[in-house]
N, C-alpha and C positions, 0 to 999 in steps of 0.2 A: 601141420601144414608145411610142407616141405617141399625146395623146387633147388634147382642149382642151376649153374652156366656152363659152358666148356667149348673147345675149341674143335672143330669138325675140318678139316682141310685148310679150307682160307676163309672160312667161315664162322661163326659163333652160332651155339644153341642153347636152348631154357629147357628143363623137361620139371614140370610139376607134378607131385603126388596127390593125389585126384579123390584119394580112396581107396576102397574094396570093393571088387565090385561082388553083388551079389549071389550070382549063380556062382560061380568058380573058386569065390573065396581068396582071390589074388589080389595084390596091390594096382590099383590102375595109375597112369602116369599120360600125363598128356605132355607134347613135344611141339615145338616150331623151332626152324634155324633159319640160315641164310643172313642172318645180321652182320652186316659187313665189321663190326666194329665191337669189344668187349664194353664200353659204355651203354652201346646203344641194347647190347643183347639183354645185359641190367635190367635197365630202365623198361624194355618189355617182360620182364620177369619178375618185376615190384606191380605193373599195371595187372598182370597173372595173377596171381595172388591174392592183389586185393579187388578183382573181378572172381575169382573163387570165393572168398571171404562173403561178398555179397550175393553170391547165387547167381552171377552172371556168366560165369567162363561158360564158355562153348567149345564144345570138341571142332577141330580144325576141319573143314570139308571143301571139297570138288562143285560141289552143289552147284549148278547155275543158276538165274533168276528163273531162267525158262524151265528148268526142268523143276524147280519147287512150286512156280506158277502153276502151270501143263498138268506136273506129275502130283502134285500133290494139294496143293490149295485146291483149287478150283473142282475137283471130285471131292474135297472133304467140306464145302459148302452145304450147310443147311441148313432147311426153312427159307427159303429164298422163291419168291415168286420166278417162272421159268422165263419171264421175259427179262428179270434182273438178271436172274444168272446168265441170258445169252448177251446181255448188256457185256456184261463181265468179259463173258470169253473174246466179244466183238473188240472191244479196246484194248484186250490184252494183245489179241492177235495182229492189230493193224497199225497202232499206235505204241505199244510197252516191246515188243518182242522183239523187232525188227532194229531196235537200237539198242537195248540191255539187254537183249536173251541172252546171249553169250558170255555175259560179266558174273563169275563167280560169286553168289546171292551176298556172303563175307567179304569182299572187295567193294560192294555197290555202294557208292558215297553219296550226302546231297550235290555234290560236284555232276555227278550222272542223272543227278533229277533234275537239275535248275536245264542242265544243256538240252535234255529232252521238251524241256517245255517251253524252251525257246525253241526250239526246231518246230515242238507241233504249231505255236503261234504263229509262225511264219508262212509255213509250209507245207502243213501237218495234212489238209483235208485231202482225200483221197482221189473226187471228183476234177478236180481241179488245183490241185496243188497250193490253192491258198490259203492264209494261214487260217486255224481252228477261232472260234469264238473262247473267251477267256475263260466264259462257263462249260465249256467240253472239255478242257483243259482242269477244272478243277473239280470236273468228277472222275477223270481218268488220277488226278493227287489224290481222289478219296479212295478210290479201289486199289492205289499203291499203297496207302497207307494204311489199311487195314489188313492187307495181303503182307504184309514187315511186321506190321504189331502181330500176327499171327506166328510170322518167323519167330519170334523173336520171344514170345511165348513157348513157342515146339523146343527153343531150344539151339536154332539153327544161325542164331544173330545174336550179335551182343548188344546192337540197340536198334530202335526202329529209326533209319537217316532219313524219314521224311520227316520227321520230327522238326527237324532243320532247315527245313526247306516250306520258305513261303509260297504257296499258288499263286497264279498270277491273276492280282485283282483289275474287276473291269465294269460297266456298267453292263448288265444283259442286255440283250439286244429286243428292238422295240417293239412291242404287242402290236399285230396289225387284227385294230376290231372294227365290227360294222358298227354303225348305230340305228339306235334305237328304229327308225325311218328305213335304213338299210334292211334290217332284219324283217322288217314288216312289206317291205318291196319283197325280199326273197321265201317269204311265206305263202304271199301271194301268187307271184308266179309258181311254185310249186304246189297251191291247193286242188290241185286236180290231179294228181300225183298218185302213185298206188302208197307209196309209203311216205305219204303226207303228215299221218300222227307222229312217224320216228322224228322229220324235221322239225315239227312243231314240237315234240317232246325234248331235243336235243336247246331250242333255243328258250323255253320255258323252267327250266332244271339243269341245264348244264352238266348234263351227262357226260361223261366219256365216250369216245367210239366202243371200246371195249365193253362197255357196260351197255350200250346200245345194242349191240349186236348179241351180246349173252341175256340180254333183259325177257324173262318167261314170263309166261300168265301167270305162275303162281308166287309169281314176284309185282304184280297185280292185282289192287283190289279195288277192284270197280266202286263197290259199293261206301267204299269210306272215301276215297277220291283218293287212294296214296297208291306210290310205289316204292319198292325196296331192291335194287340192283343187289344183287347177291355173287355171280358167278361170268364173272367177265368174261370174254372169249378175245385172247387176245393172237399178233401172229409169233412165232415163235420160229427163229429159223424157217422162217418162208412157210410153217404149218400153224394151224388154229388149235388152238388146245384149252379148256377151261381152267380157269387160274381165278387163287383168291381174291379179295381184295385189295387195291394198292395199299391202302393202309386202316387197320380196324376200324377208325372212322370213317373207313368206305363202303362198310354194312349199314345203313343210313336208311331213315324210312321218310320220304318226298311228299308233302300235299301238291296237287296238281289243283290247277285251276280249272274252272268249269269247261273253258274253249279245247284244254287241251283233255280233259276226261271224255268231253264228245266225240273229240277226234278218236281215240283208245277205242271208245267203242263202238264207232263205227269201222274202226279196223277191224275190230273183232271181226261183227258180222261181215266183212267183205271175207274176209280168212277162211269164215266158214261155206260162205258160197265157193270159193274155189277149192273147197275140200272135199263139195260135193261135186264137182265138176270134174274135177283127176280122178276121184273113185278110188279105188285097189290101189293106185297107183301113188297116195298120198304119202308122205314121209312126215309121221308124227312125231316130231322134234319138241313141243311142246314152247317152241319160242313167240316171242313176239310175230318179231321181225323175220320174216322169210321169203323164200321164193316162192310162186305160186302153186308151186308142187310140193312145199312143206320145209324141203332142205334148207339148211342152214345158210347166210349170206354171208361172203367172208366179206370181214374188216375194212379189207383194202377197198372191193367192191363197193364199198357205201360210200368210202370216201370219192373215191373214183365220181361216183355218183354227183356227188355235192358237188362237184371241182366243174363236170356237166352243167350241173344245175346252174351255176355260180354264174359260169358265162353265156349261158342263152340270157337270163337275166339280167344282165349287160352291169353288174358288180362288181366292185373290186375284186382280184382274189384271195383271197383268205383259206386256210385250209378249217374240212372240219372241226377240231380241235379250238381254231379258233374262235368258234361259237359258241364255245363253253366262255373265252374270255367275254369273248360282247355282253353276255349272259351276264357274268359277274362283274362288270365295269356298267351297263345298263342298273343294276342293281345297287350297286356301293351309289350311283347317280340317282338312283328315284329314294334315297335317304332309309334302303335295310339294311339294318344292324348288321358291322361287318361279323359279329358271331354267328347270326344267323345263317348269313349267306356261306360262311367258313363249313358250318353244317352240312349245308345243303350240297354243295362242293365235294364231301367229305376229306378235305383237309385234313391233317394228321394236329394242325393247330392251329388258331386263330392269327400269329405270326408269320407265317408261310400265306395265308391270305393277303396281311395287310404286306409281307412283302412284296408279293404278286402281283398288287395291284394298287400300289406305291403312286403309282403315275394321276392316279383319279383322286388321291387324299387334297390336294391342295384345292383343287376348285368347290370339295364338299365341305372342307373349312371354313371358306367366304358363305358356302351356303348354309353350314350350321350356326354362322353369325349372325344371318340375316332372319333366320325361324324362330332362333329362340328372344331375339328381342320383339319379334313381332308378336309372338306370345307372351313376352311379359308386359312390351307399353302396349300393345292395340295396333291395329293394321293404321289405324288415322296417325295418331301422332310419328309413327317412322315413317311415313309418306310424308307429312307436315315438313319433317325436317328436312328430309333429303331432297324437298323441293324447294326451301329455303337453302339448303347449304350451309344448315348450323350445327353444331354439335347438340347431342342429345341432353337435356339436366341432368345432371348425376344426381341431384337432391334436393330437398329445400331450399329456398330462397334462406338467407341469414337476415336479410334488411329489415 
């Protein structure tokens, strides 16, 4: 392993021996100058070396962020649901690009992350120029930081610099949910609805839009009382396309309750009368949920829908999606097991639940204090007490 130094003009240069390379059979030699100074040109030719030594040196490149982003990550992504990947390109494009596209990928320091992510906090949103929520911020550090540990693997970096660089921590921002009375207000006013079982499906299981709108009959089974979302429909670049599930515990098989299995099939049979109504004209799509001429309902449509619904019903408003929280925060509240409900969700993990819905643990704490003593001394003696104002016996008398 061999490298030297020397004088170029008014300048200093390293040139290391790299190897053979393969094909040609020659010695290869990798070069940097420009160091003002023979100390300094040293000292980067002992760092050479022993970044060779370890398998880290990297051949020197032009490369931009943008063009290894553009040109090459982002087409060699895969297994990625199509709504992640256009996640990806949306942030790369709107938020990463416009301030580091231009920074040669080998220059980019945590110096140009920490700035960037104080600019998006600030100033960052598109609509309105104000600053990003700290959670959009630290999934746009995730997709940079796997896009450098990628570099950096290829070969094209000698470290990954988000490594270095902390996101910026925040509280997320606050679940707005109906309750329990809310939900059943807005039930009501939509039971005469054509697609009354989707709402009542959507507030009884906690569906997704996505999985609402892809959910087929043969992801129904009437007769055991369950359903199994299989095949989302989600939007993608402003189009519908069918896509996996968010995450393998999102193939998940659902018991339905009795109120919302009536409702299912009386969808059914309305679906069919309008099948016979259109005639030739029906488009057998095979979904649930559809227009009354068979075709598919996009996404957007339903929620649209909801957001209608919401305000004739004189309700907060909340977006669809949000019904999924009510769903799950009603539920962590009538005392099911947050596994269960983490299931039924299909959560990728029981974690991601109770972080989810963090905000509900404390008042089901006082309330899992209050059940389980009631089942150990009897409903009379904790009434006894707490109307006396005493503390409960811990034990026998000693006297």
């Amino acid at each position: 392993m061999r490298g030297s130094i020397y004088k170029r003009g008014s300048t200093w240069t390293w040139h290391v021996d790299v190897g053979v390379d393969p094909v040609t059979g020659k010695r290869k030699q990798q070069t940097k100058g420009g160091f003002k100074t023979k100390r300094e040109c040293q000292a980067a030719l002992n760092d050479a070396l022993a970044a060779l030594r370890a398998g880290t040196l990297v051949k020197p490149s032009k490369r931009t962020l943008e063009s290894f982003l553009v040109g090459e990550w982002l087409p060699a992504l895969r297994n990625l649901r199509p709504s992640t990947l256009s996640n990806y390109r949306t942030h790369i494009r709107t938020c990463v690009l416009p301030a580091l596209g231009p920074i040669p990928l080998q220059q980019l320091s945590p110096v140009h992350l920490n700035a960037l992510y104080q600019t998006l906090l600030t100033q960052g949103r598109l609509r309105d120029g104000h600053g990003m929520a700290p959670k959009t911020v630290q999934n746009i550090h995730a997709i940079l930081h796997r896009a450098l540990k990628d570099a950096m693997r290829w070969g094209y970096a000698a470290r990954n610099v988000a490594d270095a660089v902390d996101p910026p921590k925040g509280l997320p921002a606050e679940r707005q949910v109906w309750t329990p009375e809310q939900l059943r207000a807005f039930l009501s006013h939509v039971r005469d609805d054509r697609l009354y079982a989707a709402w009542l499906l959507v507030a009884t299981t906690g569906l997704r839009r996505a999985e609402l709108a892809g959910l087929r009959w043969l992801d129904v089974d009437l007769a055991a009382g369950r359903v199994s979302p299989r095949r989302p429909r989600v939007v993608v670049d402003y189009t519908v396309v069918e896509s996996d599930a968010k995450t393998p515990k999102g193939r998940r098989s659902l018991a339905l309750d009795l109120a919302t299995l009536a409702a299912l099939k009386a969808h059914q049979a309305r679906q069919a009368e309008e099948k016979t109504i259109v005639g030739s004209g029906y488009r057998e799509s095979g979904l649930v949920f559809t227009m009354p001429d068979g075709s598919p309902i996009h996404p957007q449509r339903i929620s649209a829908w909801f957001l209608q619904h919401t305000h004739a019903a004189g309700l907060p408003r909340i977006r669809l999606h949000d019904v999924r929280h009510s769903y799950a925060t009603a539920a962590l509240a009538a005392g099911v097991p947050p596994k269960v409900i983490s299931q039924r969700l299909g959560h990728a993990t029981i974690a991601i639940t109770m972080d989810t819905y963090s905000h509900v643990i404390p008042g089901l704490d006082e309330q899992a204090a209050e059940t389980v003593a009631r089942l150990i001394l009897g409903d009379g003696e904790v009434i006894a007490n707490l109307s006396a104002n005493k503390p409960l016996a811990t034990g026998p008398s000693t006297d």
